[in-house]
N, C-alpha and C positions, 0 to 999 in steps of 0.2 A: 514216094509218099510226100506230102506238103510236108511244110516243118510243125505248124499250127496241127494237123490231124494226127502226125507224128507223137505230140506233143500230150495229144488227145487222149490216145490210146496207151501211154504211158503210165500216166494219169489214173488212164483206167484201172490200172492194177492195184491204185487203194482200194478196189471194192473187196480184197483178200483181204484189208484190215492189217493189224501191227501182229506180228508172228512173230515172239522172242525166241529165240533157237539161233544157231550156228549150225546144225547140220544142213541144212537147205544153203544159206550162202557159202558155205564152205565146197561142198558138189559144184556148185555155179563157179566160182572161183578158180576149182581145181580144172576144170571143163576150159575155162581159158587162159588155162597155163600157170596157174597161181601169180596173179600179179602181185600178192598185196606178201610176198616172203621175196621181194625186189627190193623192197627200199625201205630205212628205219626211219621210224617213224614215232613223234608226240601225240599219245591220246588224252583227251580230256575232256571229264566228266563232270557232271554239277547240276544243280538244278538253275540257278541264275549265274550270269556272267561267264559262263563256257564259251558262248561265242566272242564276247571282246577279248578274252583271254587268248582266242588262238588267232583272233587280228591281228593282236600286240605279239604274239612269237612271230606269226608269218615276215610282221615290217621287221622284225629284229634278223630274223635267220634274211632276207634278201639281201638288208642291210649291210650282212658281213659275208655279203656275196655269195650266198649258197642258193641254189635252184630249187622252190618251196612248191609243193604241191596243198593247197590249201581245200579240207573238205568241209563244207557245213550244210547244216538245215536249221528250219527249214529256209527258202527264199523270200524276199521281201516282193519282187515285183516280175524276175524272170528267173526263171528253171534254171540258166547258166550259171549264176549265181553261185552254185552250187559246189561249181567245178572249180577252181583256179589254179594258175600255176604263173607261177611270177608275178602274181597278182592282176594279172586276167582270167576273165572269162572266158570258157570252154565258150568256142563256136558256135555256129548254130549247124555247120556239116558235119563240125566231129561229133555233136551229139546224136545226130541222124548216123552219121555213119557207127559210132557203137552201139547204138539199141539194135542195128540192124546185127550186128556180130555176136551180142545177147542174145537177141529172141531167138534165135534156132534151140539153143543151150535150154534156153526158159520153158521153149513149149515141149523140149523132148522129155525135162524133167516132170510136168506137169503129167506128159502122157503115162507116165512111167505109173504116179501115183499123183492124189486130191493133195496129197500131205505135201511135196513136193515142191509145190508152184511158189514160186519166187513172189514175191510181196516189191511192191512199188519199190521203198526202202531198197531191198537185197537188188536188185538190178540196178537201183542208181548207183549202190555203193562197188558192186562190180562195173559198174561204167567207170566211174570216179578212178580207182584205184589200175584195169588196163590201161586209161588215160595218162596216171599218171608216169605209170613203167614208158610209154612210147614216147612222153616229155624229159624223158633221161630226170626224172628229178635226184636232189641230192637228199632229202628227206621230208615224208607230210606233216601236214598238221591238221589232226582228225578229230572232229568233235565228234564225239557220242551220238545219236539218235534219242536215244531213251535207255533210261537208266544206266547199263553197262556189262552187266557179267553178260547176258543175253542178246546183246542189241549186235548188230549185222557189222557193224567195227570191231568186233572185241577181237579180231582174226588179228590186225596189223603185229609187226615185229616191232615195240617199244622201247626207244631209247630210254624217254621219261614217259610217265604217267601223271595225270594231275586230278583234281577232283576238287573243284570249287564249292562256293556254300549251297548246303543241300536244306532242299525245302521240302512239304510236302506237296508232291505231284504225282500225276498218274499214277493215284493211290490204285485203281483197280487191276492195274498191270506189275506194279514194285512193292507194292505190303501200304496198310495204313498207320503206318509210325517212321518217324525221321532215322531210328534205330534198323528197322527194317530196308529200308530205301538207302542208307546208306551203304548196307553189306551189300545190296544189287550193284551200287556204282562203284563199289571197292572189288568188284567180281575183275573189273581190266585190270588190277595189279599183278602184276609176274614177276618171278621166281630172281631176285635178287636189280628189278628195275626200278631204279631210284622213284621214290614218287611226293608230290608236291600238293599237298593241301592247307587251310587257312582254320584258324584258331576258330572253331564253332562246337556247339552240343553235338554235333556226329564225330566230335577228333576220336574219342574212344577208341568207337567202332573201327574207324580207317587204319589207326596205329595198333589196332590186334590184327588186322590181317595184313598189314605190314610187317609186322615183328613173325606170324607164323611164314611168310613168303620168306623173310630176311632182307627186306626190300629198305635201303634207306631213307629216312623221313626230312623231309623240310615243312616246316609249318609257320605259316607267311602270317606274322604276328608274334611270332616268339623267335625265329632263328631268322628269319629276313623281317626287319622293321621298315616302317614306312612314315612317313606324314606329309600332307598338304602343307605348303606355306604358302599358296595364294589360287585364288580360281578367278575367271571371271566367264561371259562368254564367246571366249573365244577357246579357251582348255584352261589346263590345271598344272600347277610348278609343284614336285615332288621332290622328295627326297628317300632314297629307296637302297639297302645296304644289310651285307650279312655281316657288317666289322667296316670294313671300309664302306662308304657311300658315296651313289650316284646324285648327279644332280637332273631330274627329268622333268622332259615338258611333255604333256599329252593331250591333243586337240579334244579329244575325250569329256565331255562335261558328266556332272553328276556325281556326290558323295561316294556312290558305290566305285565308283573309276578307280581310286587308288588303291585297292585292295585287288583287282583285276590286274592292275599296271604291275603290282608288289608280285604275284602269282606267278604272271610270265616273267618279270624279271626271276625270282626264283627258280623257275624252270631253264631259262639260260643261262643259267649261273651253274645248274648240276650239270646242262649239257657240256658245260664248259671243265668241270671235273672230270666230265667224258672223255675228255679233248676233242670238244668241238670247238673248232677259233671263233670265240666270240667277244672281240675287245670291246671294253669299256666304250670306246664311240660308236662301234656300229651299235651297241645295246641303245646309246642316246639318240642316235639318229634314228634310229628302230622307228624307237616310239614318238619320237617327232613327224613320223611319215605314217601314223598309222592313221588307218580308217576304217571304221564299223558302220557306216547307214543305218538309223533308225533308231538308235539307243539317244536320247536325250538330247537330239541332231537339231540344232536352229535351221529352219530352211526359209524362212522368210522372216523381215523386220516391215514394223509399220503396217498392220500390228505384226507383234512375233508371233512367228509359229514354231513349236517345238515340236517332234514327232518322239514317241519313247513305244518301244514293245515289251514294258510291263504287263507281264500276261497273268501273273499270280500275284496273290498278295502281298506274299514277301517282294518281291519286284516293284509293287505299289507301295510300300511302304518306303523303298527306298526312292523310288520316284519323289514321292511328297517331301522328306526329306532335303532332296536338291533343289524343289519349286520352294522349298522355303527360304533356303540360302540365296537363291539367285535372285526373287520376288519377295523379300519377304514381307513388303507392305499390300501384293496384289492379288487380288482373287482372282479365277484361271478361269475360262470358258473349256470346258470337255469336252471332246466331240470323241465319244466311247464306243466302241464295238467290243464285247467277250465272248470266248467261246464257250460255251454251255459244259465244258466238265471244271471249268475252274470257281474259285472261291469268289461269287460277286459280290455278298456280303461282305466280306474282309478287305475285298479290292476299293468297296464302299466307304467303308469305315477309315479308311488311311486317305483316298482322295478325296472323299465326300466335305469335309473340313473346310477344304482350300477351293472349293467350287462356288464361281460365283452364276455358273450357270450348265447344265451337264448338256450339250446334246447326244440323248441315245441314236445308236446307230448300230447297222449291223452288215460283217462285212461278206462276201459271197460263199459263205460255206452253210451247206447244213448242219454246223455244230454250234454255231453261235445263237446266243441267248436272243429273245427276243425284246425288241424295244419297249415294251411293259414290265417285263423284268426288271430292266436297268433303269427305269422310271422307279418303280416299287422300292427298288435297295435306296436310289441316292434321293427320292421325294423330301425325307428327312433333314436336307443339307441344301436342299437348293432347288428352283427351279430348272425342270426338267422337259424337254423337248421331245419327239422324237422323228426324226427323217430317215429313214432305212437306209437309202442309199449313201455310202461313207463318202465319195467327193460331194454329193450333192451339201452336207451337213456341213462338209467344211467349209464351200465356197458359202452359204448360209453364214456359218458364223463368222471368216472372212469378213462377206459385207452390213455385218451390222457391230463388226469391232469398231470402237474407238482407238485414237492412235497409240495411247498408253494400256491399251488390252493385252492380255497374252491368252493363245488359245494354245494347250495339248491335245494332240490325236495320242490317241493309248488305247492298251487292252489287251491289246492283241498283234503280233507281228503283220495278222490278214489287213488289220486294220490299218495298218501305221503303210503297209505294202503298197494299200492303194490307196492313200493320202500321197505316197512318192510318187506312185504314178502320174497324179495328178500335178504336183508341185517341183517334182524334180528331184534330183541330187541325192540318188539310192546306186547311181553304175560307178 
C-alpha cells in the first residue's frame, strides 16, 4: 500500500470518534506483547503547555545521554511528528510497517465485538509505544491525549507524572468545571509516583489525590521558583531552583515559557531523586537545544510572522500577553482559523484588543468554525476579512504587510500546521 493511502486509511479510524476507556487499548497492547510495561516512562497532563513541557524533558533526558522516546499529538504538518525517538521522526517504512503489524490485532478485535474497535488514537499510541521497545529506548516522554484517567496513555509505567495548568476543555468528554477536569487528569497519578504540577485553582484537587495515592508533590511556584530576567526574540534567560538555582536559556518565546521551562525542570529534578543522572549541565543544555514548532515560533521577518497554536482561551490569553511584551506599541494582523468546540468569544475578547486587522480563515477540518463566526466575535475590535483557505490568507496578509507589520497565524494547531507547511521550519 502507498504511504499517502496508508496514511489515509489510518486516518480513517477517526470516524469511531474519541472512546475514553483502557480496556480496548489495553487488549491491543497485550496482543503485541505488552510494549508500553518495557520501559519507564514521564506522563504529562494539562490542558495548556503539556506539549512544550515534554519538548524541554525530551532535550534534557538526550542531553544527559539517555535514549528518549518522545510521544505527542496532535501533529502540526506530518503524522511522523508524532513518533520520535532521539528526537527524530519515525519513518515513513516504520510507520507502514507497524500499522501493518496492528491492523491484524485491530480488525480481529473489531470482529470479536462493535465495543472493541480500536479508535485512531489506541493504534497510534500502540504503534508509538512497540516502536519505542524496538528503539531500545532508555525511558518516554508521554503527553496525554485527552484529559488522563481514561485516555489511551494512562497504561505507561511512571517514573514522574506531571499535570500542567488546567483549563476548561472538552467539557463534553471531562465534566464542565476546572474541579471536575481536573480529577480526570489527576486519574494518571500512581500509587506512590512522585508528581509535579504548578501553583493554580485546580492544586486542591491534584494534592487530594496525591495525598490518598501517597504520591509526592512538587508545585512549580512554591517548591521550585522561577523568574525571567530578560527575553527578546530570539528566547528567554531564566533563572529556575528548588534552594539552589540554575541559570537557563530557552529558545522558547512567550510569557507562558517559564512556568513550562520551571515544570520540566521540576520533573528532572525528582527524576533525579530517582537516581536518574541528570547534572546540572545537561539540565542547561537540555533547554538550550530544545524545540517545540508552532508555540509562538518567528518564522519570517520583514514583515514578521509568528505562528502560536493557541487553541483556547486560556492559551489566547497568554498569547496576548507576550504580543504585548514583545510589540507593545503594534497592532497584529490575524490570520485565525478555530475549531468549532472551542470558546471563540473568549479567544475574541483576549486577541480582539491587539487586532489591527483579523483575517478569518478556516483550516481543513470539519470542525472548524466558519468564517462569519470569526467575523461576528472579533467585528467589534477590528476589521475583519475573510479567505477560507489558511495559506491563501496568509500569503494575502504577507503581501499587503508593511515592513514594520507583525502578522500571527493562531487558533488552532490545524491552522498554525498549515501556515508551516506553507513557510517552513515545523521538522
Amino acid at each position: 500500500m502507498e504511504y499517502d493511502a496508508l496514511l489515509k486509511e489510518l486516518y480513517g479510524l477517526e470516524r469511531f470518534g474519541i472512546k475514553l476507556g483502557l480496556e480496548t487499548v489495553r487488549e491491543l497492547l497485550a496482543r503485541l506483547g505488552s510494549p508500553h510495561e518495557a520501559f519507564p516512562a514521564v506522563h504529562v497532563t494539562g490542558t495548556n503547555g503539556k506539549g512544550s513541557v515534554c519538548a524541554f524533558l525530551d532535550a534534557i533526558l538526550r542531553a544527559a545521554g539517555y535514549r528518549v522516546g518522545l510521544y505527542t499529538s496532535p501533529h502540526l504538518v506530518k503524522f511522523n511528528e508524532r513518533i520520535r525517538v532521539d528526537g527524530r521522526m519515525i519513518l515513513d517504512e516504520d510507520v507502514a510497517r507497524l500499522y501493518g503489524e496492528v491492523k491484524p490485532h485491530m480488525e480481529a478485535m473489531a470482529a470479536e465485538s462493535e465495543t472493541k474497535q480500536p479508535t485512531f488514537f489506541e493504534v497510534t499510541t500502540a504503534m508509538a509505544f512497540r516502536y519505542f521497545v524496538e528503539r531500545d529506548i532508555d525511558v518516554a516522554v508521554v503527553e496525554v491525549g485527552m484529559g488522563g484517567r481514561l485516555d489511551a496513555t494512562n497504561v505507561v509505567r511512571p517514573e514522574v507524572t506531571a499535570i500542567t495548568r488546567i483549563g476548561l476543555e472538552h467539557t463534553e468528554n471531562l465534566g464542565k468545571t476546572i474541579e471536575r477536569i481536573a480529577r480526570e487528569k489527576a486519574g494518571i497519578l500512581k500509587p506512590g509516583v512522585p508528581v509535579v504540577t504548578v501553583a493554580q485553582p485546580a492544586l486542591k484537587v491534584v494534592q487530594a489525590r496525591a495525598a490518598e495515592l501517597g504520591c509526592p508533590v512538587t508545585v512549580v511556584g512554591r517548591d521550585v521558583r522561577y523568574s525571567r530576567t530578560a527575553f527578546d526574540l530570539q528566547g528567554q534567560d531564566l533563572v529556575v531552583g528548588d534552594g539552589a538555582s540554575l541559570a537557563l536559556r530557552i529558545p522558547l518565546l512567550g510569557s507562558f515559557q517559564p512556568e513550562n521551562a520551571a515544570t520540566a525542570c521540576a520533573i528532572a529534578l525528582a527524576m533525579r531523586g530517582k537516581g536518574w543522572e541528570l547534572p546540572d549541565e545537561a539540565i542547561v543544555r537540555g533547554f538550550e537545544n530544545a524545540r517545540w514548532p508552532g508555540r509562538l515560533q518567528v518564522v519570517r521577518d520583514d514583515p514578521v510572522v509568528l505562528v502560536d497554536s493557541a487553541h483556547n482561551a486560556q492559551a489566547a490569553g497568554a498569547l496576548a500577553e507576550s504580543l504585548q511584551e514583545l510589540f507593545p506599541e503594534t497592532k497584529v494582523t490575524f490570520v485565525l482559523g478555530v475549531l468549532n468546540d472551542k470558546d471563540l468569544a473568549g479567544i475574541a475578547g483576549h486577541l480582539g484588543p491587539l487586532a489591527a486587522r483579523v483575517i478569518a480563515t478556516r483550516p481543513k477540518t470539519p470542525r472548524a468554525f466558519e468564517q462569519e463566526d470569526i467575523r461576528n466575535a472579533f467585528n467589534p475590535f477590528a476589521p475583519v476579512d475573510a479567505i477560507p483557505d489558511v495559506k491563501e490568507a496568509l500569503t494575502a496578509a504577507i503581501k499587503n504587510a508593511g515592513a514594520d507589520d507583525v502578522i500571527v497565524v493562531t487558533g488552532s494547531i490545524y491552522t498554525v500546521g498549515e501556515a508551516l507547511e506553507l513557510l517552513g521550519g515545523w521538522e
